[in-house]
C-alpha positions in Angstrom: 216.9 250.0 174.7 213.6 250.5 176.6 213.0 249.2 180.1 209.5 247.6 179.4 211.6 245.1 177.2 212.8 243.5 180.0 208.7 242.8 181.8 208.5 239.7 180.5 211.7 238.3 181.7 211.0 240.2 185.3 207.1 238.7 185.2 208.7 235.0 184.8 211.7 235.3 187.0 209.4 237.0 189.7 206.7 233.8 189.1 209.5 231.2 189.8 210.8 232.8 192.7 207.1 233.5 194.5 206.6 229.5 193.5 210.0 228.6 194.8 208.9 230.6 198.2 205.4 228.9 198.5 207.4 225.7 198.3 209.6 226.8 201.1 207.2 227.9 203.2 205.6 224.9 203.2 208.4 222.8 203.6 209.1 224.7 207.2 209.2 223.1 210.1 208.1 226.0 212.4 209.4 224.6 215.6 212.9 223.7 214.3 213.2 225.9 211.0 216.3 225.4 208.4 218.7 228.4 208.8 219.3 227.6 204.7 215.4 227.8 203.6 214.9 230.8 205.9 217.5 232.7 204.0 216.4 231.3 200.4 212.8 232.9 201.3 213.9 236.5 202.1 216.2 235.9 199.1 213.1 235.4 197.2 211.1 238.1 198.2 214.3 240.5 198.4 215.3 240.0 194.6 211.8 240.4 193.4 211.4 243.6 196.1 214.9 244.9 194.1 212.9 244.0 190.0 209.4 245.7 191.3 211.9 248.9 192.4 214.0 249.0 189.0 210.4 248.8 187.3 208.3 251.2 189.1 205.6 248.4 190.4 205.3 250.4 194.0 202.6 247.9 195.4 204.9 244.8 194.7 207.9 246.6 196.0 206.2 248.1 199.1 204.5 244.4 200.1 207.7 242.6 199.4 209.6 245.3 201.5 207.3 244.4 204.2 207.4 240.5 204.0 211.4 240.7 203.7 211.8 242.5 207.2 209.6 240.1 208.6 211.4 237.7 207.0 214.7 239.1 208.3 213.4 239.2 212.1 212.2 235.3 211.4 216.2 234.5 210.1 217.9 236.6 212.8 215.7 234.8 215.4 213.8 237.8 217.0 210.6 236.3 215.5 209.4 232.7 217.0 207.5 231.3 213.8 204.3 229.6 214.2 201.9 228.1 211.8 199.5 231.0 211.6 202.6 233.4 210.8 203.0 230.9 207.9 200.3 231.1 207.1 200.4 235.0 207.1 203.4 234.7 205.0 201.3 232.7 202.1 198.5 235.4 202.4 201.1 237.6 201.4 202.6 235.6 198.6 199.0 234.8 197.2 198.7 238.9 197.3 202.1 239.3 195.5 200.8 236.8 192.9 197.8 238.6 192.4 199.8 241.9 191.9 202.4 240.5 189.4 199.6 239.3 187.2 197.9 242.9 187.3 201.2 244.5 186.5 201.4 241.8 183.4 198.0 242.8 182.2 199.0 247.0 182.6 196.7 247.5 185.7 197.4 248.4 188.7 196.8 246.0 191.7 193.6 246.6 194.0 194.5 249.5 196.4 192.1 248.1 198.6 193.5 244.6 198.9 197.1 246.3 199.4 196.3 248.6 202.3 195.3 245.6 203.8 197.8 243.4 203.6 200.4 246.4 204.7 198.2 246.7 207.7 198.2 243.1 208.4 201.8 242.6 208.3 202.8 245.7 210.2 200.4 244.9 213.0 202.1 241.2 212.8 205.2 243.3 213.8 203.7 245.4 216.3 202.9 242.4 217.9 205.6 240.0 217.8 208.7 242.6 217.6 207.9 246.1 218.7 208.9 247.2 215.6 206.0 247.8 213.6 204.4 251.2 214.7 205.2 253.0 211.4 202.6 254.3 209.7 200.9 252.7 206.9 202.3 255.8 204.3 205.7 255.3 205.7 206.0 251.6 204.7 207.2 252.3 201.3 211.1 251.1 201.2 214.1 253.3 201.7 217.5 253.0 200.9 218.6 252.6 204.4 216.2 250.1 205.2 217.1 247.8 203.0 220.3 247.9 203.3 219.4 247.6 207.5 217.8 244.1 206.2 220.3 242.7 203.8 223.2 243.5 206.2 222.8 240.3 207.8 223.3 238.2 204.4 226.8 240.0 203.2 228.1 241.6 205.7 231.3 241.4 204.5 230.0 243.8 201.7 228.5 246.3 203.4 227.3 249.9 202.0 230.3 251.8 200.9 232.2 252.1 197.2 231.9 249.3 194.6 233.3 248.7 191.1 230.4 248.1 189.1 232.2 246.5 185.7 229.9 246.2 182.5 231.0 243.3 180.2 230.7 243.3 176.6 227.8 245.6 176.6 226.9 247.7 173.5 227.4 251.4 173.6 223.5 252.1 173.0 222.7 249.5 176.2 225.6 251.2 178.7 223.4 254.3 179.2 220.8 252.5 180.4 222.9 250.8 183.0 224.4 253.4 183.7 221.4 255.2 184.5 219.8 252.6 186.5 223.1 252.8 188.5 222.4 256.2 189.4 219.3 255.9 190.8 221.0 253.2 193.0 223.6 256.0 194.6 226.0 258.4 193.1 228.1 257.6 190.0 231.7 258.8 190.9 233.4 258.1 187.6 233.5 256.0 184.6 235.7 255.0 182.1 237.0 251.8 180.0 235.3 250.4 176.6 232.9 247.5 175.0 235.0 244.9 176.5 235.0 246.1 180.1 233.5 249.6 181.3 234.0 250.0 184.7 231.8 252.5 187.0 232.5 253.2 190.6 229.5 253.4 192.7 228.9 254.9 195.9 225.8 253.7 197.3 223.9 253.0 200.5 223.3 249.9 199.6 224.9 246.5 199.7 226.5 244.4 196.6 223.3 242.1 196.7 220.9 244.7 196.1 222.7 246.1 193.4 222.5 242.9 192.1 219.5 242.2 192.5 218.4 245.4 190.7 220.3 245.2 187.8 219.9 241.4 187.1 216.7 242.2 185.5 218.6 244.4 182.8 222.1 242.3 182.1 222.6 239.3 181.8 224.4 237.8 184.8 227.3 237.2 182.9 227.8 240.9 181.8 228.1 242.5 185.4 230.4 242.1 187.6 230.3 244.1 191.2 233.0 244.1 193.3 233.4 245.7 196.9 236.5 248.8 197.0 238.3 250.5 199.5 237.2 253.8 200.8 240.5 255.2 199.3 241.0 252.4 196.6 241.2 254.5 193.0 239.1 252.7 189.6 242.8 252.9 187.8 244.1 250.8 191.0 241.2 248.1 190.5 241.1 247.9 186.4 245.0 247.2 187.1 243.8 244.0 188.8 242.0 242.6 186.7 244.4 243.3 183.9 247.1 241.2 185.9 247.0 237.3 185.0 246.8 236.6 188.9 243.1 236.0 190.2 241.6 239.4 192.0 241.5 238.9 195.6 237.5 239.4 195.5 237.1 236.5 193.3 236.8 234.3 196.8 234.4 236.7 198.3 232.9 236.0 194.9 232.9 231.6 195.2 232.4 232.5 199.0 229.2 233.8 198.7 228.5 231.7 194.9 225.8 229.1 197.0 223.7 232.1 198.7 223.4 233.8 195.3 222.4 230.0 193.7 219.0 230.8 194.4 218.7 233.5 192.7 217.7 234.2 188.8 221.2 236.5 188.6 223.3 233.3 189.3 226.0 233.3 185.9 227.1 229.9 185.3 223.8 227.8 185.4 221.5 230.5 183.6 224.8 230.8 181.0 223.9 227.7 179.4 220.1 227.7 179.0 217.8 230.7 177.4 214.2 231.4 177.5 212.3 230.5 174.4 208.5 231.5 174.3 206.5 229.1 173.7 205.1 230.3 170.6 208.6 229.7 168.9 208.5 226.2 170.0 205.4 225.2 168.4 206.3 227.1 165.1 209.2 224.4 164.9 207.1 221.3 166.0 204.6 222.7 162.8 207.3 222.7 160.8 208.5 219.7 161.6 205.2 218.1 161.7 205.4 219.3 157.6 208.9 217.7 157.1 207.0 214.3 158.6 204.3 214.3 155.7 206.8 215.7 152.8 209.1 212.2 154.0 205.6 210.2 153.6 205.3 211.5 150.1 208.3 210.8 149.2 208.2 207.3 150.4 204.6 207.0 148.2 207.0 208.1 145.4 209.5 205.3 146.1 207.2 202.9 146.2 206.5 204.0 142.8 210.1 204.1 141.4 212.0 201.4 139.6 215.4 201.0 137.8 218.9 201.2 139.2 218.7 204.5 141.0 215.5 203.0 143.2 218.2 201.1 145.5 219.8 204.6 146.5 216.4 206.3 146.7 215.3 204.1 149.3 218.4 203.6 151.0 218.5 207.8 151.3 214.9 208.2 152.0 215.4 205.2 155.0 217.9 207.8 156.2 215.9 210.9 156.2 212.9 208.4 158.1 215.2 208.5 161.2 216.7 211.7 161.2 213.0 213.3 161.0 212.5 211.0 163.9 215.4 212.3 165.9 214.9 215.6 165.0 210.8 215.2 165.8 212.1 213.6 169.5 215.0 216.2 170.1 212.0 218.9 168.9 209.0 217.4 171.5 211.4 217.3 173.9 211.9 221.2 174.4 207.6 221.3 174.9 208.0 218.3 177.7 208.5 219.9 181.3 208.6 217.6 184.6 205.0 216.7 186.1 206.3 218.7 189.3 205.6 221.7 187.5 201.6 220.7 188.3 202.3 218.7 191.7 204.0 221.5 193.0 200.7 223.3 193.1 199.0 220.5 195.3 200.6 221.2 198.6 199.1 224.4 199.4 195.6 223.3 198.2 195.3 220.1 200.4 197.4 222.1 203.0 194.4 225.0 203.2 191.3 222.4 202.5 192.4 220.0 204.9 192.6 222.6 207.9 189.1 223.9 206.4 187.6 220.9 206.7 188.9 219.8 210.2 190.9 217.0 208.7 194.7 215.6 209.0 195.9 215.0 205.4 199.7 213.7 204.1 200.0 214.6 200.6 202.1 211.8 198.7 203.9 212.4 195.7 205.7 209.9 192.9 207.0 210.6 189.5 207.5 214.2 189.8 210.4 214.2 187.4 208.1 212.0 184.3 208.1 214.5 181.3 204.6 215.6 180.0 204.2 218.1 176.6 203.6 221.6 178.4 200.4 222.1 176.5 198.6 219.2 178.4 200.3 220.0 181.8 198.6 223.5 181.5 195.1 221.6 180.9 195.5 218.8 183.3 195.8 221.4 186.4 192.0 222.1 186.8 190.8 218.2 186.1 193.4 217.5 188.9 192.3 220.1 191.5 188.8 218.9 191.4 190.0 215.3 191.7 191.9 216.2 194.6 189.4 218.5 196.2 186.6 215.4 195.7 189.1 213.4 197.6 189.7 216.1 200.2 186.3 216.2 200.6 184.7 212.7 200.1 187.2 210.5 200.3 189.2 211.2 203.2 187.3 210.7 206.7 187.8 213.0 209.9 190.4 211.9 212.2 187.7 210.8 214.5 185.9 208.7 212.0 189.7 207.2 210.9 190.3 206.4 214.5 186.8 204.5 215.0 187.9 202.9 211.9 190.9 201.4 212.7 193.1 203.3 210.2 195.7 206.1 211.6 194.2 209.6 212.3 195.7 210.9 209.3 194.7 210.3 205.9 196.8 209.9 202.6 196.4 211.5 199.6 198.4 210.4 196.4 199.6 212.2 193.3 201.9 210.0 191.2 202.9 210.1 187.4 204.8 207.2 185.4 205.4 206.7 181.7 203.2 203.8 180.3 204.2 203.1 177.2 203.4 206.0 174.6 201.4 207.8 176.9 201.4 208.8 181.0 199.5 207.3 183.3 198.4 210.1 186.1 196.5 208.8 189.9 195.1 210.5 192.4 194.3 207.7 195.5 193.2 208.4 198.4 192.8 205.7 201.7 189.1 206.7 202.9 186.2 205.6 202.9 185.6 204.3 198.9 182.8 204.8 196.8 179.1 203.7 197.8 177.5 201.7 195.2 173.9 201.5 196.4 174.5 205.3 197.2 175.8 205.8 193.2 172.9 203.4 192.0 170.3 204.8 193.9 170.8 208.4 193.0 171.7 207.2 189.5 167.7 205.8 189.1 166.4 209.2 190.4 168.8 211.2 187.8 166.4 208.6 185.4 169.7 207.2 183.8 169.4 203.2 182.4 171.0 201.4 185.6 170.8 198.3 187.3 172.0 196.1 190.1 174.1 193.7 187.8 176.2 196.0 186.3 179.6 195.8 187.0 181.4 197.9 189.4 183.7 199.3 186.9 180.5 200.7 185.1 178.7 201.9 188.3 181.7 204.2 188.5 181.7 205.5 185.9 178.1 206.9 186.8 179.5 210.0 188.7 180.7 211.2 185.4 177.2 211.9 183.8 176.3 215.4 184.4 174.9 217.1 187.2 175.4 213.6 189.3 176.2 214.2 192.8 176.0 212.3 196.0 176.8 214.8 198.6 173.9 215.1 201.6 174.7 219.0 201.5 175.8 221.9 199.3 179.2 223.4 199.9 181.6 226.2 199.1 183.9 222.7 198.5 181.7 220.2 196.3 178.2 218.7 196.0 176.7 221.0 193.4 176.7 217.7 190.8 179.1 219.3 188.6 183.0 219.1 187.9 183.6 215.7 187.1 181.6 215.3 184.0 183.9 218.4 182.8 186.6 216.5 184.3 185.8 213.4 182.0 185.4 216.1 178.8 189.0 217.7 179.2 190.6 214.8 179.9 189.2 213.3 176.3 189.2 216.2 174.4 193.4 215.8 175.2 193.3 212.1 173.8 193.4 210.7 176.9 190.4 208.7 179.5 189.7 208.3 182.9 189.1 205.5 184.5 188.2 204.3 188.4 189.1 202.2 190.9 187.9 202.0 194.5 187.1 199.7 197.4 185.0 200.1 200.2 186.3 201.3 203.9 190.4 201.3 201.7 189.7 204.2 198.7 189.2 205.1 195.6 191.7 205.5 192.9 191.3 208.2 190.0 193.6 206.8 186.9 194.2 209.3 183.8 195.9 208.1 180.8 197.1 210.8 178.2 199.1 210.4 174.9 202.8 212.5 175.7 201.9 214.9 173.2 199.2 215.8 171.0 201.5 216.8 167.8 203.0 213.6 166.2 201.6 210.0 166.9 202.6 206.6 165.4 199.8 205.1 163.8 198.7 202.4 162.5 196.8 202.7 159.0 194.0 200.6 158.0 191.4 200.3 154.8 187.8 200.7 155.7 185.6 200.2 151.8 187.3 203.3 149.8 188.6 205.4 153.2 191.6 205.5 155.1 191.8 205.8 159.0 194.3 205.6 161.2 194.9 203.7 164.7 196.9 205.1 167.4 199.6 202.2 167.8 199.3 203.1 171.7 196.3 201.9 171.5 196.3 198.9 169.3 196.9 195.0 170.7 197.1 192.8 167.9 195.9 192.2 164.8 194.2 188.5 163.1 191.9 187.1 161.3 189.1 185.4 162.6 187.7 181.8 161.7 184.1 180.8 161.9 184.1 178.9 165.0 185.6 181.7 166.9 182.4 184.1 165.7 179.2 183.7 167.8 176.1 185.8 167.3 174.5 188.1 169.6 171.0 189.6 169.6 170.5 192.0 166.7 173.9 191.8 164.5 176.0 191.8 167.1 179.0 189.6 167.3 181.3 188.1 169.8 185.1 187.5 169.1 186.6 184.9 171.0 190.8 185.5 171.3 192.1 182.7 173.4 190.0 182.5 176.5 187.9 186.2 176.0 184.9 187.0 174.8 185.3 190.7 172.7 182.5 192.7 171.0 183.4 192.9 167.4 182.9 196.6 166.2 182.2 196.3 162.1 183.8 200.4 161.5 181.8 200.5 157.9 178.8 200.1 159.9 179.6 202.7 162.8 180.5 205.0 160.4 178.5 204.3 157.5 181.0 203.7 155.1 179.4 201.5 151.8 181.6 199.1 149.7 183.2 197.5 152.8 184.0 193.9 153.4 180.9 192.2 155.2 181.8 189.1 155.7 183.6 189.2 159.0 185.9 185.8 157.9 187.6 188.0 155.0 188.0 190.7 156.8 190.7 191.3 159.5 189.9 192.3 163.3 192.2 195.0 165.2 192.2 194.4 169.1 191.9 197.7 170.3 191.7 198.9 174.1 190.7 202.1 175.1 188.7 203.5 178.6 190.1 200.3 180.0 188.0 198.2 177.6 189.0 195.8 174.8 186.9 195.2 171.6 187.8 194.1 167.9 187.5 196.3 165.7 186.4 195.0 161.8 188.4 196.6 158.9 189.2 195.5 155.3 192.8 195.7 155.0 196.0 196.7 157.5 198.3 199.6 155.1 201.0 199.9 157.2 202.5 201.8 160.1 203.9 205.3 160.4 204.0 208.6 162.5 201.2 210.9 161.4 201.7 215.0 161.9 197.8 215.2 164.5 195.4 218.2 162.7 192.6 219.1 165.0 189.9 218.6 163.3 187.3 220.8 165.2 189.4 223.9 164.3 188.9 223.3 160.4 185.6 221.5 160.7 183.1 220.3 163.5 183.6 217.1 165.9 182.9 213.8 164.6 181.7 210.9 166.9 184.4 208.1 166.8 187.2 210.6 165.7 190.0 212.4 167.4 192.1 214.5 164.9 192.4 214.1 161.2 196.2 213.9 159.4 197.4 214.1 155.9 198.7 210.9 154.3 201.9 210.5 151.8 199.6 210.7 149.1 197.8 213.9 150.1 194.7 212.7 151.3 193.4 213.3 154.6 192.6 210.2 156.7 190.4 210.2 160.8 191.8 209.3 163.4 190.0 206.8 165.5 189.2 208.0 169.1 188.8 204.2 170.4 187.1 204.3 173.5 184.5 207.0 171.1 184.2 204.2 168.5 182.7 201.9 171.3 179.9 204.7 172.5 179.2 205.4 168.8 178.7 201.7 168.0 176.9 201.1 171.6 174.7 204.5 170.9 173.5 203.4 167.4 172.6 199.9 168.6 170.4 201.6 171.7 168.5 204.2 168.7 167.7 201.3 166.7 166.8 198.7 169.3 164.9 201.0 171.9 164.8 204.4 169.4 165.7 205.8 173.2 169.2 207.8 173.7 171.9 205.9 174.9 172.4 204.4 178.6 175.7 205.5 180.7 176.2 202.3 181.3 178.5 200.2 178.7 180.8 197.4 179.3 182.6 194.7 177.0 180.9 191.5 178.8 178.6 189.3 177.8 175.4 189.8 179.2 175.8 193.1 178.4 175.4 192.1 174.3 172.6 190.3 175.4 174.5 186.7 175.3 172.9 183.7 175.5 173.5 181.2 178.5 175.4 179.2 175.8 176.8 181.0 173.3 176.2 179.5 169.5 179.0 179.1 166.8 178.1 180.7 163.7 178.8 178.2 160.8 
């Protein structure tokens, strides 16, 4: 068994407990700090300071050695935290990051960047405690240092002899425990078999550093350390745990269970989970993603089939329809991970930008348990950042400007995250100042873009999308270079989702995202266009009718209107958007899908509604090139390949070919589903 098999599962524990420390840190209140988080921090940076040693990373385990005696004084009380210690201790987490993921890549971290750090945090000792005038060389752990700085957390299993049993451990592994055991203090003797080998260990350090060490090599389950008399012989303690009575170190062991919770070498709660990569995952989802077209073949077949044997054909294939469902939910729901997994980056960033920019910020946040497919939580981080650095920045005034205001000196920022449907609904709001519309419109008409003072809010918006569109007065490390938020608006579409705004002068502005819960498996709805085939994403789709002459009117050009109760839609004709010949033309015979998508609602004009089932999502870029109006592409029962619509696409498309052929000009940013903006007269006219 080689050591470097165990780097990923170090790399990922080490990531968790670095994240889990951030989140601590921040958490602190430094003028009253919680006994309980100060000890779950050094227990952070001690287990990953025990991995880096076992491994060899000497920059990770010098750093953390340094953090964890700070951390120690901070826990014992002989070092009065203050915010800028805090902050010393993120410095040093960010630097801990940053040499974890050089280790991952083979490298080794900057040497530079770590003699600095070192330096920092010793003369943070010199200073507050007297106890930092060791040379920079001399910083590298030792034995009896860390055993000086975990004394405090077990004392009760201090340095001294310990029963180190391996359970159920393979022959070939034990001599790689072993090993690692010796390099952790002298291996007195060893005996026992597969079931239970038992070594004693004399050692300067203490049970939790031992444990620590080796939890990155067995499984928590298969070690088992227990504290022994100085004069206590191995046949004396293998006698105990032969005996049916419960060894008298089993309460030291549920004594000190709740301190060790917070660490990755706790047994019973990492017993019944296992790390899958993500790779693995996906390979199912494909697969089943197969087993949901091979059903929609089958059920083209049944359609087909007659006589008495049809009945059970279609009772059995109604069977396999829901268990391909329940195995496709059970499946998706391994990919989906709780949206705190991005939120809990946020607090640090507002944390740092709001001091930067001399402003008091409360980040809010709601929904962090909502599910999202991992593959999307990975790309929403960066639309997010900018969204919240924009609102940082923009949004939020100075305390001063608040004040004069009327609104409380300190602004709020909110993250939140709720299921909607089949897809999530993400916001980021903030209560400053608002969007300026005359500021939007006016630098809108110098960027030469096709705006004017009747559009609708909604639409002037949307404006700060188009690239290189900025309002700021100055250029900044921060924002005002014109460009982020027309990538924001790209990512967030080319994941199936849009983004749409809301804001209000002198209250905020309010950044909604809307994303489909995965991108693998979608119900759709099916629908005839002439000879082709596409597909509507149900989430999407309103209702469906027909529409009678007198609820047609005419627009300029070919445009029509659709009235539905007491709205007025534009009526998209898809054989014309995507030239598609043999279609129905006559919009009477045909049948209208109310669509909504980017927060606007239009009908769309197909021949004939085919049905409704859950379509396996092929990208379609991958295999081919992007199509306007298109999303993915899927495979049908029958074998052929249908589009999927990208609705709020389908409306530029249309809304881009009207503009070439009216104006033979490319197409405005603005777009909206009223009236006026088809060109409507003051009283609209029936067709007949």
């Amino acid at each position: 068994m080689d050591i470097t098999d165990f780097y990923d599962t170090f790399f990922e524990e080490a990531e968790e407990l670095l994240a889990d420390m951030e989140r601590l840190l921040l958490d602190l209140d430094v003028d009253d700090p919680d006994p309980e988080q100060l000890n779950a921090i050094f227990r952070a940076a001690h287990s990953i300071k025990g991995g880096a040693g076992t491994f060899g990373f000497e920059a990770l385990q010098r750093t953390t050695h340094l953090l964890e005696n700070l951390l120690d004084y901070a826990r014992c009380g002989e070092l009065k935290l203050r915010r800028d210690l805090v902050d010393v201790f993120l410095e040093t987490k960010d630097m801990l990051n940053e040499q974890l993921a050089a280790y991952r890549q083979s490298q080794e971290p900057d040497p530079e960047a770590l003699e600095r750090i070192c330096r920092v945090l010793q003369q943070l000792a010199l200073e507050e405690i007297g106890k930092g005038s060791v040379d920079i060389a001399d910083a590298a752990p030792a034995p009896a240092e860390s055993t000086t700085a975990v004394d405090t957390a077990a004392p009760a299993e201090a340095s001294g002899r310990y029963c180190v049993a391996l359970l159920n451990v393979e022959a070939k592994d034990r001599g790689l425990l072993i090993e690692e055991l010796a390099h952790l203090g002298t291996v007195e003797r060893q005996s026992g078999d597969e079931t239970r080998y038992e070594v004693v260990l004399a050692s300067s350090l203490g049970s939790d550093d031992i444990e620590a060490v080796m939890c990155f090599i067995a499984e928590p389950d298969q070690l088992q350390i227990t504290p022994m008399a100085a004069s206590e012989p191995v046949a004396a303690r293998a006698a105990q745990h032969a005996a049916p009575e419960p060894a008298p170190a089993s309460s030291d062991t549920a004594r000190t269970a709740p301190e060790k919770a917070a660490r990755p070498a706790t047994g019973a709660g990492e017993s019944a989970s296992i790390r899958v990569p993500v790779a693995k995952v996906d390979q199912i989802i494909n697969l089943v993603g197969e087993l949901v077209i091979t059903q929609s073949m089958l059920d083209q077949v049944a359609e087909d089939t007659q006589g008495a044997q049809a009945g059970k054909l279609s009772s059995g294939l109604s069977l396999l329809a829901r268990t391909a469902r329940d195995l496709q939910e059970a499946v998706m729901s391994v990919r989906m991970v709780p949206m705190d997994y991005v939120f809990s980056r946020f607090p640090r960033l507002v944390r740092d930008l709001a001091s930067k920019l001399g402003k008091d910020v409360e980040l809010i946040t709601e929904g962090k348990s909502t599910e999202l497919d991992k593959g999307l939580t990975e790309r929403i981080i960066d639309p997010l950042t900018h969204l919240v650095r924009n609102s940082l920045d923009h949004g939020i005034e100075t305390p001063a400007q608040r004040e004069a205001a009327g609104k409380s000196r300190t602004g709020n920022l909110l993250l939140s995250a709720q299921h909607q449907g089949g897809s999530i609904l993400i916001e980021v709001g903030d209560d400053g100042g608002g969007l300026n519309r005359e500021k939007i419109l006016a630098k809108a008409a110098a960027n030469g873009l096709n705006v004017s003072e009747n559009m609708s809010d909604e639409d002037v918006w949307q404006l700060i999308f188009a690239p290189g569109f900025s309002t700021a007065a100055e250029v900044s490390d921060v924002s005002g270079r014109g460009v982020g938020m027309d990538v924001v608006k790209r990512n967030i579409e080319a994941m199936g989702g849009h983004v749409e705004i809301d804001s209000s002068p002198g209250q905020g502005t309010t950044t909604r995202i809307v994303l489909p819960l995965t991108l693998a498996i979608l119900d759709g709805m099916s629908v005839r266009v002439g000879d082709e085939t596409f597909v509507l994403p149900v989430s999407g789709v309103i209702e469906s009718l027909q529409p009678k002459p007198e609820d047609l009117y005419p627009m300029v050009g070919e445009d029509l209107l659709l009235k539905v109760r007491e709205d007025y839609l534009p009526m998209i004709a898809v054989h014309t958007a995507m030239d598609i010949s043999g279609a129905e033309q006559d919009p009477t015979r045909a049948i209208a899908v109310i669509v909504q998508g980017q927060g606007r609602r239009y009908a769309l004009q197909v021949d004939e509604l085919v049905g409704q089932q859950q379509v396996v999502v092929k990208n379609l870029e991958t295999n081919y090139r992007k199509v306007p109006g298109v999303s993915a592409a899927t495979i049908l029962g029958d074998g052929s390949v249908a589009l999927i619509v990208d609705i709020a696409d389908m409306y530029r498309l249309h809304q881009s070919k009207k503009s070439r052929a009216a104006h033979g000009a490319a197409p405005s940013y603005s777009s909206t589903n009223s009236i006026s903006d088809f060109g409507a007269p003051a009283q609209p006219r029936r067709v007949h």
